[in-house]
N, CA, C and O of each residue as an XYZ file, in Angstrom:
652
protein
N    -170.708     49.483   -149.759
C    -170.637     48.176   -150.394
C    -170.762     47.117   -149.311
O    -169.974     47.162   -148.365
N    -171.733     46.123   -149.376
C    -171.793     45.240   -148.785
C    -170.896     43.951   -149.158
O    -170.441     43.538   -150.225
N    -170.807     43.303   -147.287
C    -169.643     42.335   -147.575
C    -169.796     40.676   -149.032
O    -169.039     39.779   -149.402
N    -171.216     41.121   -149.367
C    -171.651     39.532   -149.920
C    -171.002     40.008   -151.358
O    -170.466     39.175   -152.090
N    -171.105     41.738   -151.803
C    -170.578     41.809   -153.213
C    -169.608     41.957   -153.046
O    -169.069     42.630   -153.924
N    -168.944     41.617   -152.210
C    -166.893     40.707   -152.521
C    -167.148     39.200   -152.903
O    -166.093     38.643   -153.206
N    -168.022     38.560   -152.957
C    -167.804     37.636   -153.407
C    -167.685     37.546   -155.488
O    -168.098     38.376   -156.297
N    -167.050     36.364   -155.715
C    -167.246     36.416   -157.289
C    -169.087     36.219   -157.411
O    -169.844     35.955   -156.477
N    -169.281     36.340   -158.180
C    -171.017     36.425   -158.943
C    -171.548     37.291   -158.040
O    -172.760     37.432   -158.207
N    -170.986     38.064   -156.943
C    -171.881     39.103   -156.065
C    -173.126     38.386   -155.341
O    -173.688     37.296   -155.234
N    -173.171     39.508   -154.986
C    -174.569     39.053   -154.113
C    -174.826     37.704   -153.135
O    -173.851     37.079   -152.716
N    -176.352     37.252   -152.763
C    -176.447     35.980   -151.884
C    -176.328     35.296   -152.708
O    -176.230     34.186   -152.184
N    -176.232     35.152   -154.265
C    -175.826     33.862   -154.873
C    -174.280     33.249   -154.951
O    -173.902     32.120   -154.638
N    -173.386     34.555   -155.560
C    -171.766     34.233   -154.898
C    -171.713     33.807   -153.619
O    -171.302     32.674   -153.369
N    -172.171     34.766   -152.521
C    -171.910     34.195   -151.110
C    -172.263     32.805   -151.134
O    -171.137     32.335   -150.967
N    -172.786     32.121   -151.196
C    -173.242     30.705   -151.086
C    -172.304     29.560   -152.024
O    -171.759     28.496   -151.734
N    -172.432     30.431   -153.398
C    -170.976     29.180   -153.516
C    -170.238     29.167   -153.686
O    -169.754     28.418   -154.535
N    -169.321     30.354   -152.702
C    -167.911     30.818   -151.947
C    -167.962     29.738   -151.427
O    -167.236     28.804   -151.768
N    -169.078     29.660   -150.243
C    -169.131     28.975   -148.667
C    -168.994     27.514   -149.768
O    -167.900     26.968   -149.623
N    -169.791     26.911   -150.678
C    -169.663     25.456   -151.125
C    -168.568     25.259   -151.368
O    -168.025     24.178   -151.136
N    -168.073     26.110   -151.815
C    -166.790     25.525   -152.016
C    -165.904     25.161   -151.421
O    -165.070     24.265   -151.550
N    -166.209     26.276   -150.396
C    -165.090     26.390   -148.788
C    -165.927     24.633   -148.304
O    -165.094     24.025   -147.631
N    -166.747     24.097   -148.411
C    -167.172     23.115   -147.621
C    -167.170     21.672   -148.254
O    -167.386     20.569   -147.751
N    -166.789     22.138   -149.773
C    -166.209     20.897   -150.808
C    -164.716     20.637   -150.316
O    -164.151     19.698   -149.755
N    -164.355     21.818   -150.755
C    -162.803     21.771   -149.803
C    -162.356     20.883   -148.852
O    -161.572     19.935   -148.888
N    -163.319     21.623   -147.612
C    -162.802     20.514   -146.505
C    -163.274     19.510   -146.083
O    -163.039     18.880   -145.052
N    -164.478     19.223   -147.509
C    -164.858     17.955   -147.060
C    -163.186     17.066   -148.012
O    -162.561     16.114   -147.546
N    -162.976     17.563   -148.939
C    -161.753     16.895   -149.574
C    -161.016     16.610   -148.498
O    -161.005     15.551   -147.871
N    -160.142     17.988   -148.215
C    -159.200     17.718   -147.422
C    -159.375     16.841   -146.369
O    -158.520     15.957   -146.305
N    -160.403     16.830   -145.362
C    -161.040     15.558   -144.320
C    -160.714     14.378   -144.466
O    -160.025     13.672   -143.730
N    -161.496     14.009   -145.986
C    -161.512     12.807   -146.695
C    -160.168     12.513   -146.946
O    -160.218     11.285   -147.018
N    -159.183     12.775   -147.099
C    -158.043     12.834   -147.633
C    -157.158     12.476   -146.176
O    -156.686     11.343   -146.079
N    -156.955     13.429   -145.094
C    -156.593     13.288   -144.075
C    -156.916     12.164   -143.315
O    -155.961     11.536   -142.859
N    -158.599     11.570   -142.955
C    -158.672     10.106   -142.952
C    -157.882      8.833   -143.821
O    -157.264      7.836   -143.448
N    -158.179      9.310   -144.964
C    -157.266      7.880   -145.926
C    -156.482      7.981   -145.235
O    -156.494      7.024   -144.461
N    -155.326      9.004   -144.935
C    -153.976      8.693   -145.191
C    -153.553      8.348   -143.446
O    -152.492      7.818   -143.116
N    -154.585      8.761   -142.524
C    -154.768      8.293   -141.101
C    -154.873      7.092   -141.128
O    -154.101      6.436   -140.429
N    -155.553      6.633   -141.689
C    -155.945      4.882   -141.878
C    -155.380      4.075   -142.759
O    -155.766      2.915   -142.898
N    -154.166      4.724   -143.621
C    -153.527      3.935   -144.947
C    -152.816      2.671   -143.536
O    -152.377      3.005   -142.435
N    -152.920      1.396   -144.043
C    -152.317      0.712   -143.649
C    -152.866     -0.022   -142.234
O    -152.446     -0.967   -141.566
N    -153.776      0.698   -142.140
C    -154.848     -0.258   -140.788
C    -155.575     -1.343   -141.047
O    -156.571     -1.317   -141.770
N    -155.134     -2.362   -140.480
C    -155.854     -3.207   -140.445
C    -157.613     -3.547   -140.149
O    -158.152     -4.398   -139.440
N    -158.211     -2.406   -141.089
C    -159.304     -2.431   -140.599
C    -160.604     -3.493   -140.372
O    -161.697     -3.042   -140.028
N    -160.398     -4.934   -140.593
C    -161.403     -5.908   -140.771
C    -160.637     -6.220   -138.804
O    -161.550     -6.410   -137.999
N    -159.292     -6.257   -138.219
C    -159.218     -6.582   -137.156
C    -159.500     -5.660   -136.162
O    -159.637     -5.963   -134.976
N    -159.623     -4.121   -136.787
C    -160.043     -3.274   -135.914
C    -161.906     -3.432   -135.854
O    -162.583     -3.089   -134.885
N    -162.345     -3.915   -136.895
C    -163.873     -4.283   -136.330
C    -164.254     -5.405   -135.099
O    -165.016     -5.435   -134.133
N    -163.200     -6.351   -135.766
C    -163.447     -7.623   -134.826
C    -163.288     -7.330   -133.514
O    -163.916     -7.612   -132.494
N    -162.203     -6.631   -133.788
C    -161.694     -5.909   -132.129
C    -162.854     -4.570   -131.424
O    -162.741     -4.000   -130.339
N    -163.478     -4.456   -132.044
C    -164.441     -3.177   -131.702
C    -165.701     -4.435   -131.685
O    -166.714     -3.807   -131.377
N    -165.957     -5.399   -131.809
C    -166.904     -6.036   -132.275
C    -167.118     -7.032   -130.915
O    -168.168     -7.263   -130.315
N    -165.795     -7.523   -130.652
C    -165.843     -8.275   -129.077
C    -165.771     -7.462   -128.088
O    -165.747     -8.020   -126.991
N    -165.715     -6.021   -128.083
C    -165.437     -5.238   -127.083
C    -166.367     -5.041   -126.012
O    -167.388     -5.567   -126.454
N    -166.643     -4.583   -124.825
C    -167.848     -4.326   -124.106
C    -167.795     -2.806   -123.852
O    -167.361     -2.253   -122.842
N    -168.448     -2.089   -125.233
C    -168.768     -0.691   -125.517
C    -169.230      0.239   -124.006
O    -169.307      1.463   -123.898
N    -169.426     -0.560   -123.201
C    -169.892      0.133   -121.923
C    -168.922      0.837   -121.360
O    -169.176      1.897   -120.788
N    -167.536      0.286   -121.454
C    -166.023      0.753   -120.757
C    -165.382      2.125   -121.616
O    -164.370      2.777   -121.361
N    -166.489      2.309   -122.846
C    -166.332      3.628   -123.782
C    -166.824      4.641   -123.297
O    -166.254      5.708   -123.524
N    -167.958      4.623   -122.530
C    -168.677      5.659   -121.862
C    -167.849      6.425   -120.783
O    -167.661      7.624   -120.990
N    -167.408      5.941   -119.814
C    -166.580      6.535   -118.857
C    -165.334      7.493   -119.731
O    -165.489      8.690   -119.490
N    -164.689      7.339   -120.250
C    -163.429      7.889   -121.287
C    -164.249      9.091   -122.164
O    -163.804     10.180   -122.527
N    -165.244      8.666   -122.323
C    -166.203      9.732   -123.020
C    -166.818     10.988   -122.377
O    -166.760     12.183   -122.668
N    -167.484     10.232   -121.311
C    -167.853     11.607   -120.927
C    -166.705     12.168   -119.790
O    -167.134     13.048   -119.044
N    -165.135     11.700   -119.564
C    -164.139     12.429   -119.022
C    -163.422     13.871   -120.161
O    -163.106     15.020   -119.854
N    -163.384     13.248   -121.315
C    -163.190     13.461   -122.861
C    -163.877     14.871   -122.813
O    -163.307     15.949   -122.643
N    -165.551     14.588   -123.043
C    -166.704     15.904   -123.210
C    -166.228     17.301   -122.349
O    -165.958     18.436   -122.740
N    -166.256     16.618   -120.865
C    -165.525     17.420   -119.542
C    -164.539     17.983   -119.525
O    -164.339     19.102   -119.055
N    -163.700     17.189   -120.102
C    -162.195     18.205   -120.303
C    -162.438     18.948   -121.583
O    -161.447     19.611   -121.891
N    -163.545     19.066   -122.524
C    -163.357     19.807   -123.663
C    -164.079     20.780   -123.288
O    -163.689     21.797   -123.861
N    -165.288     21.062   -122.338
C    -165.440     21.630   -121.785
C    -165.304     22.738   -120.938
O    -165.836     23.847   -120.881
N    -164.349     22.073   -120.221
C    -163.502     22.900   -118.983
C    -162.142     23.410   -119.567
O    -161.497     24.149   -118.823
N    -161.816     23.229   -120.329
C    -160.662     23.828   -121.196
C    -161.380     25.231   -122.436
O    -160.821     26.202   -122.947
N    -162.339     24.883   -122.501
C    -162.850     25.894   -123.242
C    -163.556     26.634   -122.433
O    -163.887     27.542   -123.195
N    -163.958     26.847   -121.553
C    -164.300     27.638   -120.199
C    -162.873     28.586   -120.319
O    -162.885     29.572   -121.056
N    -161.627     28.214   -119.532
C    -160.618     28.248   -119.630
C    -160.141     29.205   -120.685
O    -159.844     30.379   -120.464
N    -160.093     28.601   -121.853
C    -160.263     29.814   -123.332
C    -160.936     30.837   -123.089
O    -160.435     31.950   -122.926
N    -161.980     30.618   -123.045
C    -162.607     31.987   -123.126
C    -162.397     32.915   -122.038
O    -162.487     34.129   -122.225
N    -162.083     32.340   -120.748
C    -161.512     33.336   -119.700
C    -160.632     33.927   -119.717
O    -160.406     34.933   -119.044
N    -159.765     33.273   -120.714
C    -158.394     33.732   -120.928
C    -158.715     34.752   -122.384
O    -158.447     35.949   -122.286
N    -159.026     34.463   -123.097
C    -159.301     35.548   -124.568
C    -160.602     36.413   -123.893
O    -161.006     36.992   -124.902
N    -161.292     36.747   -123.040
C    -162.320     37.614   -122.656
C    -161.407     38.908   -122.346
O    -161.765     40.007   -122.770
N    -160.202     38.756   -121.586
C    -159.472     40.017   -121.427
C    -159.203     40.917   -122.685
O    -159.422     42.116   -122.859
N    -158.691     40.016   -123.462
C    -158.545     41.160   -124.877
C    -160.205     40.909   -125.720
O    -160.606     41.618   -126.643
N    -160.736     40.090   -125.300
C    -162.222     40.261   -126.382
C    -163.115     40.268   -125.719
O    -163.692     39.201   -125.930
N    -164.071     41.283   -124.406
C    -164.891     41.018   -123.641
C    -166.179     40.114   -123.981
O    -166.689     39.303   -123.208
N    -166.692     40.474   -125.560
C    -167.557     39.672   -126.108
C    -167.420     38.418   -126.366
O    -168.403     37.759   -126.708
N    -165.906     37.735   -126.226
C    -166.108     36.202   -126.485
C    -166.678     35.199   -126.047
O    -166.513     35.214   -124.827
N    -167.007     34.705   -126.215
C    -168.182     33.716   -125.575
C    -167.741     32.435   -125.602
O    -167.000     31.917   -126.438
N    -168.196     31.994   -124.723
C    -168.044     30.318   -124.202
C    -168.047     29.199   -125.922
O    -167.160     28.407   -126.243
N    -169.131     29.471   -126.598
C    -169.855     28.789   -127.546
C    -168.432     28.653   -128.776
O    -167.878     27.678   -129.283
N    -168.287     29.711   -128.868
C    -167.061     30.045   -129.944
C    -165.962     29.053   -129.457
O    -165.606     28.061   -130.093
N    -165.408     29.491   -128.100
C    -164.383     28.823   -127.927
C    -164.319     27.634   -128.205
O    -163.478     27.103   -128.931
N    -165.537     26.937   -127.440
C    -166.050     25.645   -127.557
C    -165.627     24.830   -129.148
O    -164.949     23.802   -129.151
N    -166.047     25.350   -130.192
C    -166.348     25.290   -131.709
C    -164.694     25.218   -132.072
O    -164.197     24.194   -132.540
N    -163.930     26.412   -131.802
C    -162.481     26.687   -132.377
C    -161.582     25.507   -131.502
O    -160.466     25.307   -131.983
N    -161.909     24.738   -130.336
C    -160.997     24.247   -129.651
C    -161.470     22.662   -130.400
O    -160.624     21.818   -130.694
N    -162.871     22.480   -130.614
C    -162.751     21.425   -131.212
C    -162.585     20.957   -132.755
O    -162.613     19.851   -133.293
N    -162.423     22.099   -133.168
C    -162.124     21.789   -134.742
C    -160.316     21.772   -134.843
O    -159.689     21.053   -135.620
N    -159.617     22.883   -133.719
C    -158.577     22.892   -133.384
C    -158.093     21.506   -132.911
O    -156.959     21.093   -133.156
N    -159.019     20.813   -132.221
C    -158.217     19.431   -131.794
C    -158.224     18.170   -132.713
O    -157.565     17.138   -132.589
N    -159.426     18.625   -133.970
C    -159.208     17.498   -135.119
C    -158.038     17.584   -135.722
O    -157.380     16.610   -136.089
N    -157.573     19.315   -135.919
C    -156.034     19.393   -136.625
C    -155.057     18.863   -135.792
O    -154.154     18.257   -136.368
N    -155.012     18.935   -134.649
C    -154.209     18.524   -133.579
C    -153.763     17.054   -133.629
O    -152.644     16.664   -133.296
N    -154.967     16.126   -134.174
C    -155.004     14.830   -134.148
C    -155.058     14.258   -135.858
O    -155.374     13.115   -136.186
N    -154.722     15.205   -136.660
C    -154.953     15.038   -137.825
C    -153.616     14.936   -138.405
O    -153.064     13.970   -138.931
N    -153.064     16.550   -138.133
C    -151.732     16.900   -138.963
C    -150.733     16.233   -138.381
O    -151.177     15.229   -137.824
N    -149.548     16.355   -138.263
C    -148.133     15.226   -137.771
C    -147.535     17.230   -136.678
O    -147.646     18.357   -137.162
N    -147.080     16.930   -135.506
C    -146.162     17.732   -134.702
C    -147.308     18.959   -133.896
O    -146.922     20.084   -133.578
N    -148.503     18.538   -133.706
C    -149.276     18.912   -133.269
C    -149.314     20.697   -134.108
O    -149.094     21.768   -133.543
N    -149.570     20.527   -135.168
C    -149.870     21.608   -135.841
C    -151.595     22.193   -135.787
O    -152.055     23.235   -136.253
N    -151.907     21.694   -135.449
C    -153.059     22.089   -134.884
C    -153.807     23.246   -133.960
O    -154.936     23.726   -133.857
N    -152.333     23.426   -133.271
C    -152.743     24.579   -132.148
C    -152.109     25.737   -133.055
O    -151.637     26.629   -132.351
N    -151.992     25.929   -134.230
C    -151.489     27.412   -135.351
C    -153.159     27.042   -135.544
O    -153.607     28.078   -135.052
N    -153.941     26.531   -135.796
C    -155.190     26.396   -136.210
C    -155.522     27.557   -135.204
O    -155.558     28.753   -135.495
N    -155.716     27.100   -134.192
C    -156.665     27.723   -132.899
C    -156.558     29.219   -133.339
O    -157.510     29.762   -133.899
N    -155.348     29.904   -133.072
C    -154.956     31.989   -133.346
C    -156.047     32.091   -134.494
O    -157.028     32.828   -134.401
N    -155.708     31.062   -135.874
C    -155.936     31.557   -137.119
C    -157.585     31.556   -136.890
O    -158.246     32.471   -137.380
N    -158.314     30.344   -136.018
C    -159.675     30.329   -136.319
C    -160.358     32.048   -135.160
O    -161.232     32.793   -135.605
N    -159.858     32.214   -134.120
C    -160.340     33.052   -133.319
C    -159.812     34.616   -134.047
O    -160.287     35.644   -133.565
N    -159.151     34.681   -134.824
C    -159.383     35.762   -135.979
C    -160.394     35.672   -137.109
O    -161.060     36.597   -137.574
N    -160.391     34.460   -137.450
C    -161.582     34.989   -138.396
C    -163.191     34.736   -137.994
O    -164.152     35.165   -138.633
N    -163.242     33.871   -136.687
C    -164.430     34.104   -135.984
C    -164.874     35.130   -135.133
O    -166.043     35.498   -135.016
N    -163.630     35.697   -134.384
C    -164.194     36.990   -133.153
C    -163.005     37.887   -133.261
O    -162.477     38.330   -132.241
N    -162.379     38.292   -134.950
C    -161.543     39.094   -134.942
C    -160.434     39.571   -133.704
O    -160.122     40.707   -133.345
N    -159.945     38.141   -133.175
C    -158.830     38.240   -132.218
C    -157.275     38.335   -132.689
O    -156.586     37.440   -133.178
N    -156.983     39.469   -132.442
C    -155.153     39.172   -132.815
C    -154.314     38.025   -132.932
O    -153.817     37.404   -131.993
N    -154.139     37.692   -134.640
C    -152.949     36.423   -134.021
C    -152.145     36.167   -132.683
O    -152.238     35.113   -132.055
N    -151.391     37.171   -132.328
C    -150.920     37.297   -131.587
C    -151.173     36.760   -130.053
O    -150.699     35.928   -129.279
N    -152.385     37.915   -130.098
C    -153.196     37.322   -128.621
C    -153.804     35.786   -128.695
O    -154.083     35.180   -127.660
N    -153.981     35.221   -129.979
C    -154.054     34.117   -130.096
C    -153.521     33.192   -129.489
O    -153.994     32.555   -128.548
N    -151.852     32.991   -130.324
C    -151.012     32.383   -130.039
C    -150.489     32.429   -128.727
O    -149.912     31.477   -128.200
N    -150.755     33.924   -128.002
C    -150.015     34.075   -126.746
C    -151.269     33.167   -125.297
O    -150.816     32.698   -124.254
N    -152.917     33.151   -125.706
C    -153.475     32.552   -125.618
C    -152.881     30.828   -125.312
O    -152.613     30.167   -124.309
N    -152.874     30.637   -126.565
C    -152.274     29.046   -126.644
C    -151.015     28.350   -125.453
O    -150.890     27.431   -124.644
N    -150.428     29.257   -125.899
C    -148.850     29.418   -125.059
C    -148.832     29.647   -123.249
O    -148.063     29.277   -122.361
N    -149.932     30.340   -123.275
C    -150.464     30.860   -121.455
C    -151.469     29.136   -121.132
O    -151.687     28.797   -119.968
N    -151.868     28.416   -122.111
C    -152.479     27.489   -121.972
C    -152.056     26.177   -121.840
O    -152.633     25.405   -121.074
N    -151.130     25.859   -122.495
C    -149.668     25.251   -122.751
C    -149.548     25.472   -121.439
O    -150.048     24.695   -120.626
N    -148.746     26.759   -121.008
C    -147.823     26.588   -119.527
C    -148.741     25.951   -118.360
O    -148.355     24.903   -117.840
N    -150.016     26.589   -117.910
C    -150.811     26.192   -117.220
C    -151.337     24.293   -116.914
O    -151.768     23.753   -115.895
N    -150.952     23.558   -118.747
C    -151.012     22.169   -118.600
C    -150.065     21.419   -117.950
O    -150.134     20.336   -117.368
N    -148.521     22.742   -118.299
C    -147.532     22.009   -117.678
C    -147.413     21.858   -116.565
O    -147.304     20.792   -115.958
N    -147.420     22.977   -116.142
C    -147.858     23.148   -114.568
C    -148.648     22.261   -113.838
O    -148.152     21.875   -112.779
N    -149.736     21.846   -114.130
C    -150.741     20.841   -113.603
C    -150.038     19.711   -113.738
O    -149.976     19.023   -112.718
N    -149.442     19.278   -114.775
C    -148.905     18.138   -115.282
C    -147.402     18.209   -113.894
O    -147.024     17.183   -113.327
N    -147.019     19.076   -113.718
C    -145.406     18.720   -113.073
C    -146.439     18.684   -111.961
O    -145.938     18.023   -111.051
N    -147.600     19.077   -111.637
C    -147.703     18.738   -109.693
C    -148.465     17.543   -109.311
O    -148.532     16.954   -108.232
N    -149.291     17.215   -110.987
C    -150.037     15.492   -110.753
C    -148.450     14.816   -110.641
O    -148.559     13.976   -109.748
N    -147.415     14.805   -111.006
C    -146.285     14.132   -111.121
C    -145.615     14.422   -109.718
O    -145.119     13.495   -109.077
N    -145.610     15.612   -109.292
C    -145.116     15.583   -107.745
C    -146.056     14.857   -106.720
O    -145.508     14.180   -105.850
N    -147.354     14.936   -106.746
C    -148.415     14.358   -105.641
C    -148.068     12.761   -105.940
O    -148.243     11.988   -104.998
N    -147.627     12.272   -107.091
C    -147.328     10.742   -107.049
C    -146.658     10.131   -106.697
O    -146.732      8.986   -106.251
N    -145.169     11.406   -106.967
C    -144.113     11.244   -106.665
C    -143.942     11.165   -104.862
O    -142.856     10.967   -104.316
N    -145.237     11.364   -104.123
C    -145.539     11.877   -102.762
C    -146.202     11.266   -102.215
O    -146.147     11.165   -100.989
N    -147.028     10.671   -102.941
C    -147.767      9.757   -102.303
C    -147.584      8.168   -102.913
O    -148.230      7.299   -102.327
N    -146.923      7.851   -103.804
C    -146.701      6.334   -104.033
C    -145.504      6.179   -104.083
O    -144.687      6.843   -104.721
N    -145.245      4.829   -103.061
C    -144.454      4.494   -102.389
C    -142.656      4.169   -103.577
O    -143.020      3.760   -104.680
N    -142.142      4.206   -103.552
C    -140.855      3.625   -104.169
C    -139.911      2.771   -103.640
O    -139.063      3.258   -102.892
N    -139.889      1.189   -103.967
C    -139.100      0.329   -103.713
C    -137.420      0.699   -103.532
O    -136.827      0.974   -104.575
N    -136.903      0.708   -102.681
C    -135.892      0.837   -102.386
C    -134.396      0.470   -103.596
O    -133.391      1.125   -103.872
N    -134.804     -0.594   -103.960
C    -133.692     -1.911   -104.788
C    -134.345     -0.897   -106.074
O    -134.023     -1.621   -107.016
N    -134.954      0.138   -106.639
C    -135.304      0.410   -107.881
C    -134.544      1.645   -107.829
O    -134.410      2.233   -108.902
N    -133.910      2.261   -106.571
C    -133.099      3.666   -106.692
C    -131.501      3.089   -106.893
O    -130.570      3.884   -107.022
């Protein structure tokens, strides 16, 4: 039995509007998650304010942005290649950024339960190794994070009268 006659109506015609639906869905849910992101924004001052801006000072933040999504998904996949030799750069790439819309979507950074759940049903990876993934990724930010905070703490100066 092939996997398309699990769908309802069987065949490539079920398969297809399984997937529509799956893509009505989250176009809902999206749509839904924006409103309620934006309930209460002042959005005629957020144009004006995007409108006097000098869009050029967007570029730099952007392509730092691309780079770190990048190099963090490098990162992923080096780290999930041990338990999945076949994982590939591309995947990670895909799961870390749909992972970071939930991240920036849902409230308590629920987003990173996204990441395990998507690398199981894209490259059949163990929740587990998922999450333990996430968590080995996590420590590694902290880490970076406590020694950008020591090199500052080391190299810029502290006023005396502020201790």
């Amino acid at each position: 039995m092939n996997e398309s006659s699990n769908h309802p109506g069987g065949g490539l015609a079920g398969a297809i509007l399984a997937r529509s639906r799956q893509v009505v869905l989250g176009l809902l849910l999206g749509g839904l998650a924006l409103a309620i992101a934006l309930w209460g924004v002042p959005l005629a001052a957020v144009a004006d304010a995007l409108a006097r801006a000098d869009l050029i000072w967007l570029v730099p933040p952007a392509i730092m942005f691309l780079l770190q999504q990048v190099i963090r998904a490098g990162r992923q996949a080096l780290i999930l290649q041990a338990q999945a030799p076949d994982h590939r750069f591309r995947t990670s790439l895909s799961v870390l950024c749909i992972s970071f819309l939930f991240i920036n979507t849902l409230p308590a950074r629920l987003g990173e339960v996204v990441r395990p759940l998507l690398l199981l049903e894209r490259e059949g990876i163990p929740v587990g190794a998922g999450f333990a993934a996430v968590f080995l990724e996590r420590a590694i930010d902290l880490c970076a994070m406590l020694v950008m905070i020591a090199l500052v703490a080391w190299l810029v100066p502290v006023p005396s009268q502020t201790l």
